[in-house]
C-alpha positions as CSV (number, residue, x, y, z in Angstrom):
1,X,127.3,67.3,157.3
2,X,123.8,67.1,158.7
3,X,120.9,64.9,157.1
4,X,118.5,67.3,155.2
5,X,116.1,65.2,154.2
6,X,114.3,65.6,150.5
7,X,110.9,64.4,149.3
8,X,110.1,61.0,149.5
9,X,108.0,60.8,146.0
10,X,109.6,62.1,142.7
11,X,107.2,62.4,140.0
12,X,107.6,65.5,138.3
13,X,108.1,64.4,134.6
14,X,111.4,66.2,134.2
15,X,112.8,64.1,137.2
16,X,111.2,61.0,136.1
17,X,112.8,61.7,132.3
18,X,116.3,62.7,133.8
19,X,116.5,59.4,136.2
20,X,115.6,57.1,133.1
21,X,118.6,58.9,130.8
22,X,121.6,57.8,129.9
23,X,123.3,60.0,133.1
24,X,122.3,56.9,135.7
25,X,123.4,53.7,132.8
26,X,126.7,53.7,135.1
27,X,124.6,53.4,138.2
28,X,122.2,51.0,137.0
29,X,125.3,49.0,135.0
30,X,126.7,48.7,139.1
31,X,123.8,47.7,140.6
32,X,123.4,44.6,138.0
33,X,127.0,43.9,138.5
34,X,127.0,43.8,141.6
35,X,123.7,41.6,142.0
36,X,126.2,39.0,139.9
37,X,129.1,39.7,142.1
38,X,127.0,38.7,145.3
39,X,125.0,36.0,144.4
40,X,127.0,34.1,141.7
41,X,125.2,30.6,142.2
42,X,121.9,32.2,142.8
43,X,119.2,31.7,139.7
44,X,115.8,33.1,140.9
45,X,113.2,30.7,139.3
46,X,109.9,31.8,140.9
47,X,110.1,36.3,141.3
48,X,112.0,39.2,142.4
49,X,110.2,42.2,144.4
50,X,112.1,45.6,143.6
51,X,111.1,48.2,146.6
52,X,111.5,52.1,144.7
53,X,111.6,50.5,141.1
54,X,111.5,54.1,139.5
55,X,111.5,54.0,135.9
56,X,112.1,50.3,135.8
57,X,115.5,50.3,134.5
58,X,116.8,47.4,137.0
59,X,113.8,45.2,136.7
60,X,113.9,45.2,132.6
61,X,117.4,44.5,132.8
62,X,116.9,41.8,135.1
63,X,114.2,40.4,132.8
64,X,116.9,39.8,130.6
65,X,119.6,38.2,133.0
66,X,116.9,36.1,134.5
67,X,114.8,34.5,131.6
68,X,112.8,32.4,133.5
69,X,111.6,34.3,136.3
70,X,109.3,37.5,137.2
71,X,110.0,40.4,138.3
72,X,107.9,42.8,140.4
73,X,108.4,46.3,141.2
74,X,106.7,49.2,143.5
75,X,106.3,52.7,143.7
76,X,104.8,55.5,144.7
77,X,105.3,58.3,142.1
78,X,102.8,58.0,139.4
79,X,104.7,58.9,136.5
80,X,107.7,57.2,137.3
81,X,105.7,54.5,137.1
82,X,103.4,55.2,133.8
83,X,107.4,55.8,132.3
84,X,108.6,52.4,133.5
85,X,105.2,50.6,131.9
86,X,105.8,52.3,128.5
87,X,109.4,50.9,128.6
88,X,107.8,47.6,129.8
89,X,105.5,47.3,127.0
90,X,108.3,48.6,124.4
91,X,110.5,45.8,125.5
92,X,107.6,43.3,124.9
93,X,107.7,42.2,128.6
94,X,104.1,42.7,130.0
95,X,104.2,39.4,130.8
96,X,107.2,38.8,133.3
97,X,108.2,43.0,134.4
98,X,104.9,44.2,136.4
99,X,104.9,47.4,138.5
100,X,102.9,48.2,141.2
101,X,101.9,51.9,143.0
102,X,102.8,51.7,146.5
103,X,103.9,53.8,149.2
104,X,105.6,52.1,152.2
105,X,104.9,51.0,155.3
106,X,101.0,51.0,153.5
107,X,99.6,47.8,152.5
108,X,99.4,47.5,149.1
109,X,98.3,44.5,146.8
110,X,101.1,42.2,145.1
111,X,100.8,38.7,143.3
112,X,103.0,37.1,145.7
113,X,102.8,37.6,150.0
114,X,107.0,36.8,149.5
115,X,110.1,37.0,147.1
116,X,112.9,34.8,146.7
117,X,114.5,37.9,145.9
118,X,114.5,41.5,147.7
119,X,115.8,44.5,145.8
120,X,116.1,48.1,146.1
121,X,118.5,50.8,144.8
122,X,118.5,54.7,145.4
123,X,115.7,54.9,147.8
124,X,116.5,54.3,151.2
125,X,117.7,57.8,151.2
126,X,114.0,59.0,150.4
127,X,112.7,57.8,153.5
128,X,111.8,60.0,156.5
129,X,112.0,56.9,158.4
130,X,114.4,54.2,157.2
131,X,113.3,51.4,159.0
132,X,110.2,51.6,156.5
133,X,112.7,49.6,154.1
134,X,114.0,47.6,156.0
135,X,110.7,46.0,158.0
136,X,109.4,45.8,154.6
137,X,112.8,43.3,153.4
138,X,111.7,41.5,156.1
139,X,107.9,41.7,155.7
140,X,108.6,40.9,151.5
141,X,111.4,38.3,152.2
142,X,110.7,34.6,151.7
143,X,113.1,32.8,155.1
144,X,116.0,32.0,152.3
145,X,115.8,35.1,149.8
146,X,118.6,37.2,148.4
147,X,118.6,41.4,149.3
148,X,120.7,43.7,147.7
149,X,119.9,47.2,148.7
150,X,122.5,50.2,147.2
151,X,122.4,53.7,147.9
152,X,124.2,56.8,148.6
153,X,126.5,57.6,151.7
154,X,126.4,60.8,152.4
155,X,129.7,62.7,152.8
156,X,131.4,64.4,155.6
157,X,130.7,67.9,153.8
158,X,129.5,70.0,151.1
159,X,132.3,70.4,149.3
160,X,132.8,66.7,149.5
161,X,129.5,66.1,148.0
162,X,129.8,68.5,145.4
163,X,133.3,66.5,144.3
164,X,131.6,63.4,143.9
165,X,129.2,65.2,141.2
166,X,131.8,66.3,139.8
167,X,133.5,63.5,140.0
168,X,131.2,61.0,138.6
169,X,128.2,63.0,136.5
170,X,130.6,65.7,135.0
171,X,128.7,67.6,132.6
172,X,125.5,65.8,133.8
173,X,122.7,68.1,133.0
174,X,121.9,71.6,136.0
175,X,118.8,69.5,137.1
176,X,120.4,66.6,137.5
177,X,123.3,67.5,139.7
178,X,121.0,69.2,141.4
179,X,119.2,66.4,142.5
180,X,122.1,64.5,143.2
181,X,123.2,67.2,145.9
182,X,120.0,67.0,147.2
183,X,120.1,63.0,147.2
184,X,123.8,63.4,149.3
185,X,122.8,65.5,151.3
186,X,119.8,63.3,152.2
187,X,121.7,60.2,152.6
188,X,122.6,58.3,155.4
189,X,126.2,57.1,156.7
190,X,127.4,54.0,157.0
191,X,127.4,54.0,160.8
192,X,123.5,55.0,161.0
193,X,122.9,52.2,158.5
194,X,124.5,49.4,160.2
195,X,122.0,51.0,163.5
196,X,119.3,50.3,160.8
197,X,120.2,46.8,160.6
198,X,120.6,46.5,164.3
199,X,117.6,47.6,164.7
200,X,115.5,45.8,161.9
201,X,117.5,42.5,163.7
202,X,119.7,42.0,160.1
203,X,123.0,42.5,161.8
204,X,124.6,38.7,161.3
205,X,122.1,38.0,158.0
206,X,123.1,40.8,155.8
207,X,126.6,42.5,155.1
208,X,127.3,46.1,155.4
209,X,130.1,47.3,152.7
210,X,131.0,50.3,150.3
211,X,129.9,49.4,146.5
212,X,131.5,52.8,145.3
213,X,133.6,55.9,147.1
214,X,129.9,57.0,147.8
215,X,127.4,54.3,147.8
216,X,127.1,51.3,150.5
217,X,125.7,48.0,149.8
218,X,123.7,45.9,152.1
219,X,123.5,42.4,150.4
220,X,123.4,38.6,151.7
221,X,120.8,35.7,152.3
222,X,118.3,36.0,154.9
223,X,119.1,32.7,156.7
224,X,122.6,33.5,156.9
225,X,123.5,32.8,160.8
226,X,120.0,31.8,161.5
């Protein structure tokens, strides 16, 4: 199946409402777990950047494995960021969970130039150009910090894609599995990832590897095999 890209920013409130909802908890639950997984030893003292942050679900739920530490988080959609704040505030975490708008490869202003941690799940597939995420891992990245990036593959075929929504969101609501097809469709394959890699000189630092029967993960230590 051939890459039809989607828009980059999603900030129509009824998108923004269905990617904070109780559909995604599985997907969020995964990324968490396999942040553990990855990184067992690994306690982030100083901050963590999240690139895409959407509603904030990840970085709150960070907040709370990683008491002691900060966590930042970017994005360019408007709302998705006015809904992440409200959940911020809720959760009585102004102080540690701060969002940022931001729209890659544009400078933007953050509290730190570098993060001993580099996150970022479900956007990669929103970008025209990928190597936007990826120069900005390196750009973000202090020379020892942890990445985890996970995303969507995207399948051989229609039918295939439409399997996996059924799949894994049955009985999701119309507008979500609609954007889901979208996001597959939109996706990249493993093989033009690890040319991202190549390309952004990761190869050898970070590991390429399935996290799901549909989503890759890209996770390891930048001074890995320096």
């Amino acid at each position: 199946m051939n890459r039809i890209p989607e828009p980059e920013l999603m900030d129509d409130p009824q998108h923004v409402a269905a990617y904070a909802g109780a559909w995604l908890d599985n997907g969020y639950w995964l990324f968490i777990q396999n942040f553990r997984k990855f990184f067992r030893k690994f306690v982030p003292k100083d901050a963590i950047l999240d690139l895409g942050c959407g509603p904030a679900t990840i970085p709150l739920r960070l907040a709370g494995l990683f008491p002691q530490c900060e966590i930042h988080g970017v994005d360019g959609a408007p709302h998705m960021l006015e809904f992440g704040r409200n959940a911020v505030r809720r959760e009585g975490l102004e102080d540690r969970v701060r969002l940022f708008h931001g729209i890659l490869p544009d400078n933007f202003s953050l509290p730190r130039e570098r993060y001993e941690a580099v996150i970022s799940h479900s956007f990669l597939h929103h970008l025209a150009d990928p190597m936007v995420l990826w120069y900005a891992v390196n750009k973000y990245s202090l020379p020892h910090a942890a990445v985890l990036v996970i995303d969507l593959l995207r399948p051989a075929s229609e039918e295939s894609a439409e399997n996996i929504i059924d799949t894994y969101v049955p009985g999701a609501p119309a507008l979500l599995r609609q954007d889901m097809l979208l996001s597959l469709r939109a996706a990249y394959t493993l093989d033009e990832i690890a040319a991202q890699l190549q390309q952004a000189k990761l190869t050898g630092k970070l590991t390429l590897t399935m996290a799901s029967p549909f989503q890759f993960a890209v996770h390891g230590y930048l001074d890995q095999g320096a």
